[in-house]
C-alpha positions in Angstrom: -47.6 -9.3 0.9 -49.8 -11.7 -0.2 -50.3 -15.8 0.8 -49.4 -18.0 -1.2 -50.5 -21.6 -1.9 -48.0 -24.0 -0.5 -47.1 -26.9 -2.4 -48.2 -30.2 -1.8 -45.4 -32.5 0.3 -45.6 -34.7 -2.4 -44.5 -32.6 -4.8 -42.1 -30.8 -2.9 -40.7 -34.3 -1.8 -40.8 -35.2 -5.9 -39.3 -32.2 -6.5 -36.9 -33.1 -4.0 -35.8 -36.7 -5.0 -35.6 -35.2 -8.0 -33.1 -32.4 -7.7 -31.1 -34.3 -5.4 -30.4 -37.4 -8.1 -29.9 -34.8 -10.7 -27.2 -33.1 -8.8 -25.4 -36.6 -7.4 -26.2 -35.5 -3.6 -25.0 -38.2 -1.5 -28.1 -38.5 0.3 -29.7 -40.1 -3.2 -33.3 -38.9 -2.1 -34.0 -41.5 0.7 -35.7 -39.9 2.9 -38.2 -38.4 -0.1 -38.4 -42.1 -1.5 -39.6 -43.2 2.0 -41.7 -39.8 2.0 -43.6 -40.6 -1.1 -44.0 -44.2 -0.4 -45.4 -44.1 2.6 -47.8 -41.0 1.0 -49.2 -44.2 -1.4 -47.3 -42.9 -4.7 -47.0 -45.3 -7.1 -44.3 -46.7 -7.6 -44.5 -46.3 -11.4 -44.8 -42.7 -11.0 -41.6 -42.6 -8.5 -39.9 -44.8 -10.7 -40.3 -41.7 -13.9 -38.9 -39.2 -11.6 -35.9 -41.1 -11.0 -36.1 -41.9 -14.6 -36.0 -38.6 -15.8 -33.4 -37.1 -13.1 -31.3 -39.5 -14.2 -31.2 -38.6 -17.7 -31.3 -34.8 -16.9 -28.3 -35.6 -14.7 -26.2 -37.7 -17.5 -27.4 -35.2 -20.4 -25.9 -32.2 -18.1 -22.5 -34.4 -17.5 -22.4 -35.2 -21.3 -22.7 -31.7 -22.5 -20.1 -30.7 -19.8 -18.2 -33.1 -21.2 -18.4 -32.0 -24.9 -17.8 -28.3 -23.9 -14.2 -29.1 -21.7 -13.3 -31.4 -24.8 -14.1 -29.0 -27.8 -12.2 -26.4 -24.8 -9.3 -28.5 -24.7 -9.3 -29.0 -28.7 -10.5 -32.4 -28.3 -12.4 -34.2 -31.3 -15.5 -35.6 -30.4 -18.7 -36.3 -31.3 -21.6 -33.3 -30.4 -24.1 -34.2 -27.9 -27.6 -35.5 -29.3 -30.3 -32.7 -29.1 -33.0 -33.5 -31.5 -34.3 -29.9 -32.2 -35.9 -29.3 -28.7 -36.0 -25.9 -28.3 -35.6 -27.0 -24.7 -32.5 -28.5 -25.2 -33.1 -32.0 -24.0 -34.3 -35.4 -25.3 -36.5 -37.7 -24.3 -35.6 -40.8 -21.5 -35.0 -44.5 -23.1 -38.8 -45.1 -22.1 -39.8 -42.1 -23.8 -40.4 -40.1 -20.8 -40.3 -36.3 -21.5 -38.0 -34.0 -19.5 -39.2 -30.9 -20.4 
């Protein structure tokens, strides 16, 4: 077995805020927001996490959504994926998720 390099706290606390916004924990990532703030992380780069969490999070919900309504023989309109082969789009600012 070999060592591995840890990750930095940072990330892991990115990482963190992240997943937990994306997944509507009800903790909502305080403790990493307070964690990378008091690590000196702009706020401009802790504001694109959430930024893109976010929109992971609502693109997930909206392409639930779509499937339990095309499921239940609903007619609605498909969910936007603009060729990505990743399968999401970018944030309103622009900000890519992928």
């Amino acid at each position: 077995m070999t060592d591995q390099p840890q990750l930095h706290s940072n990330i892991v606390a990115m990482v963190s805020l992240a997943s937990g916004i994306a997944a509507n924990h009800p903790a909502m990532g305080q403790c990493q927001l307070e964690r990378l703030r008091h690590a000196g992380i702009p706020e401009h780069q802790i504001a694109a996490v959430i930024e893109i969490a976010r929109h992971i999070r609502d693109e997930a919900a909206e392409k639930l959504d779509f499937a339990f309504d095309e499921a239940a023989g609903g007619s609605v309109a498909a969910p936007v994926n603009d060729g990505e082969t990743c399968g999401c789009t970018p944030t309103k600012s622009g900000q890519s998720c992928c």
